[in-house]
C-alpha positions in Angstrom: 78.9 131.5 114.7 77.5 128.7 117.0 75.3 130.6 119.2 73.0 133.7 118.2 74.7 137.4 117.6 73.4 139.8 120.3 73.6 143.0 120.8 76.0 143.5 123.1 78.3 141.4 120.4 77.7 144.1 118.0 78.5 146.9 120.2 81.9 145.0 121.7 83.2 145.3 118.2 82.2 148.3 116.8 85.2 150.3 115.7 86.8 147.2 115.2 84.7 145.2 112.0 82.6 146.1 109.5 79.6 144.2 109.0 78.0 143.0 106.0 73.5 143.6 106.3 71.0 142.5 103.9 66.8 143.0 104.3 65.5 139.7 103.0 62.3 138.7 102.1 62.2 134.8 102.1 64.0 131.8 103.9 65.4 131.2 100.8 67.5 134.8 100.7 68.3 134.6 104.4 69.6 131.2 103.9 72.1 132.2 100.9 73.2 135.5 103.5 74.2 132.9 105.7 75.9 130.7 103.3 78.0 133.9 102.4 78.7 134.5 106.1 76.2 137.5 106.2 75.0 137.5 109.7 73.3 141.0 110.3 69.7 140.7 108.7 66.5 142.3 108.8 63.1 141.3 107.6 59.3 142.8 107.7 57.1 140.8 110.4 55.1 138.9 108.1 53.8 135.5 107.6 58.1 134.6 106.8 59.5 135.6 109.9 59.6 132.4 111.5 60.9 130.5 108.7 63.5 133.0 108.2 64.4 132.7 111.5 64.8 129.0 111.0 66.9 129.4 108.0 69.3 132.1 110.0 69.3 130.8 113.4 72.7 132.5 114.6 72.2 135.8 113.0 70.7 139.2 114.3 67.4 140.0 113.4 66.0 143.2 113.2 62.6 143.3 112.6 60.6 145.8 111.2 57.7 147.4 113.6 55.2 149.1 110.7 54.9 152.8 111.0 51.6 153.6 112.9 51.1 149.9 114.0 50.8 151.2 117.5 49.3 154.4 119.0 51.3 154.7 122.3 54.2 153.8 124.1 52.5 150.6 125.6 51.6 149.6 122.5 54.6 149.5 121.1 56.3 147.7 124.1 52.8 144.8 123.6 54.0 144.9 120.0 58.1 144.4 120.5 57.6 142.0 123.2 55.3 139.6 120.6 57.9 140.0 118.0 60.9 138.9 120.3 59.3 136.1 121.0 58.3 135.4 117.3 62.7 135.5 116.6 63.5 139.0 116.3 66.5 140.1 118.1 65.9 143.8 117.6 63.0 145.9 116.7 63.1 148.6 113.9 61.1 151.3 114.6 60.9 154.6 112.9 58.6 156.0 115.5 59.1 158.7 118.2 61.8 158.2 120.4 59.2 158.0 123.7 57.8 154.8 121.8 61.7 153.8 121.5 62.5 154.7 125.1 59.4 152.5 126.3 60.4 149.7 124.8 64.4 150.3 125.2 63.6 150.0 129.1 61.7 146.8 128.9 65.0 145.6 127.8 63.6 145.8 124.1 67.3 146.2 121.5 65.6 149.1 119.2 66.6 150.0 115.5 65.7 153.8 115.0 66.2 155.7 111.4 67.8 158.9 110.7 68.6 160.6 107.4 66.2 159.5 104.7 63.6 158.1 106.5 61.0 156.7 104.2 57.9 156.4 106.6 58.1 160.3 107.0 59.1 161.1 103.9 56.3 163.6 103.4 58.3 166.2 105.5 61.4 165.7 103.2 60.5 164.4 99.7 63.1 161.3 98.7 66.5 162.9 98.6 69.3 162.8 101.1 69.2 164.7 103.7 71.8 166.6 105.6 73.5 168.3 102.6 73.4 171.8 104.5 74.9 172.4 108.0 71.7 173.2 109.6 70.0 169.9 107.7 73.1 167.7 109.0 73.0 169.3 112.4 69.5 167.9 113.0 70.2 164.3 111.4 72.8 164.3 114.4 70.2 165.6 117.0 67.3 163.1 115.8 70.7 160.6 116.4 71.1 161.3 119.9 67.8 161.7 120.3 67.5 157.8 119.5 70.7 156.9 121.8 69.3 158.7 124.5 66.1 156.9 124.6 68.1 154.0 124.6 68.1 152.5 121.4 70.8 149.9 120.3 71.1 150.3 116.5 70.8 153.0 114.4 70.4 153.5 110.1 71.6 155.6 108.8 70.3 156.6 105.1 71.2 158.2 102.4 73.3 161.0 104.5 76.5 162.9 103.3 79.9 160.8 104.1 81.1 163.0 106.4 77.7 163.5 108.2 78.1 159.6 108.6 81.6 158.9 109.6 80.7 161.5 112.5 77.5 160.1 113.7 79.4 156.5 113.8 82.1 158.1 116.0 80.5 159.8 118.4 77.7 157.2 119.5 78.0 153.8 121.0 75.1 152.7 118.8 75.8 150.0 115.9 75.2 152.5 112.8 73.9 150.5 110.0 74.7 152.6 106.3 73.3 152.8 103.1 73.7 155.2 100.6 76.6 156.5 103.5 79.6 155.2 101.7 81.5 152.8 103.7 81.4 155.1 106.7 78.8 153.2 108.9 79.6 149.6 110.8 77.4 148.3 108.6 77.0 147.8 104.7 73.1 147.2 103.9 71.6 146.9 101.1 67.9 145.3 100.2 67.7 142.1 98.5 65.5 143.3 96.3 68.1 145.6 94.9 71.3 143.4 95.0 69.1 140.5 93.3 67.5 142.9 90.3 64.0 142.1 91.9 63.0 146.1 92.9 60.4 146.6 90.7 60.2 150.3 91.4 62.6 153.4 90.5 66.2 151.6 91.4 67.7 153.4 94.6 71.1 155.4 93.7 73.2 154.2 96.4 72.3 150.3 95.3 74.5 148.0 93.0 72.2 145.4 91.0 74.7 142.0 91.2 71.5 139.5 89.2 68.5 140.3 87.2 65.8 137.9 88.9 63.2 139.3 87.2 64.2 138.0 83.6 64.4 134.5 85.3 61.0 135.4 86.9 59.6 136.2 83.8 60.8 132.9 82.7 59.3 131.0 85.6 56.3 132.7 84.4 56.0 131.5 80.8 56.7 128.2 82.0 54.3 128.7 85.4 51.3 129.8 82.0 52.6 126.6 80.0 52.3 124.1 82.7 48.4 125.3 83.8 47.8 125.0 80.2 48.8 121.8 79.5 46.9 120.8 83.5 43.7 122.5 81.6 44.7 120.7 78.1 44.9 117.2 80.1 41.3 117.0 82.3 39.8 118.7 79.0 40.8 115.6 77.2 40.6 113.3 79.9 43.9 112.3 80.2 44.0 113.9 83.6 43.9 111.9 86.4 44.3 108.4 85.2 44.6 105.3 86.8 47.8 106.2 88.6 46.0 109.2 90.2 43.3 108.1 92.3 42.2 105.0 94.1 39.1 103.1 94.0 37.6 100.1 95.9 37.5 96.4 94.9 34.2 95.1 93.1 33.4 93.2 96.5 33.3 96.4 98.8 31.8 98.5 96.3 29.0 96.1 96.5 28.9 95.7 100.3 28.7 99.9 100.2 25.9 100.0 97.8 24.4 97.6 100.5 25.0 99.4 103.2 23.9 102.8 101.8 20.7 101.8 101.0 20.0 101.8 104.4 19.7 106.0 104.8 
């Protein structure tokens, strides 16, 4: 790419490309989805955001609006507005589709969430969802609820296949999958998850591809030995030496002692 994804370039080719979506955390992780021609990312709007905007400066951007950051529809359109202009080229938002609509008609692109949707979990327990027909029929109405208010992507988690492949077809938004099979137009996954960093109980529908948190634990020993040997060094006083610090010649030393003797 030589100019940043939009929207509307996601929506021209749905039907015709799947895309490949990964949540990062860092510049660093955004930077290796770009290297690998991963151009659909998402993040959380934290102190990274601009840098990982930086790193991926052609790629789409949802950003993640936290659950119960706003109270009302103005809010949230304050709050999508700031993070546009921060590099988000869409705002996730797992919030009622009047916040979604508000936004949406500012001109806002909107990410809402159907299926397993963890910020309202507490009605559902974590499980997928849809599994009966009455369950599926209202993962398909909370979807149209969402395309009605206008939003312009949709994910779609940890639903039935089927439930999936008929959402993608009959909406215009870009559906983005996981734990859907392949039936969404997009594959996402978390970083955390595809690196071996998710610390937590490991999702069913992720594949680990590394184990960063052996090399982390590494990084640790060594992160323990190298403040050891900092405390071992000033303790014997081989820390700082000449090499580390500046000093003043004998002749303005003296012209300061004669100076300060005047406060």
């Amino acid at each position: 790419m030589t100019r940043r994804l939009t929207a509307y370039d996601l929506q021209s080719a749905k039907g015709n490309r799947k895309w490949l979506q990964l949540h990062v955390d860092t510049p660093a992780e955004a930077a290796a989805a770009v290297a690998c021609d991963i151009v659909i990312l998402s993040c959380e709007p934290d102190h990274n955001l601009e840098a990982i905007r930086q790193a991926a400066p052609f790629a789409f951007l949802s950003v993640g609006m936290p659950h119960g950051a706003v109270a009302s529809p103005e809010e949230a359109v304050r709050l999508g507005f700031a993070m546009m202009k921060r590099g988000a080229d869409a705002v996730y938002s797992s919030h009622s589709p009047r916040f979604i609509e508000a936004m949406a008609a500012e001109g806002i692109p909107v990410t809402g969430h159907v299926g397993l949707v963890p910020n309202r979990a507490t009605w559902t327990n974590f499980r997928a969802i849809g599994r009966t027909a009455e369950e599926a029929f209202k993962v398909l109405r909370a979807a149209k609820d969402l395309e009605n208010a206008g939003a312009a992507c949709i994910e779609v988690e940890v639903v039935p296949v089927r439930l999936a492949e008929h959402i993608t077809r009959s909406t215009p938004l870009i559906t983005m999958g996981m734990g859907c099979g392949s039936a969404c137009d997009t594959q996402y996954l978390f970083s955390c998850d595809v690196l071996g960093t998710h610390a937590g109980h490991y999702p069913r529908h992720a594949k680990r591809y590394a184990d960063f948190l052996t090399l982390e634990a590494e990084l640790q020993e060594k992160r323990i030995a190298a403040f050891r040997a900092f405390g071992r060094d000033v303790a014997a006083g081989a820390y700082p030496d000449a090499k580390h610090q500046v000093d003043m010649d004998d002749a303005a030393y003296d012209r300061f002692l004669t100076l300060s003797q005047s406060l």
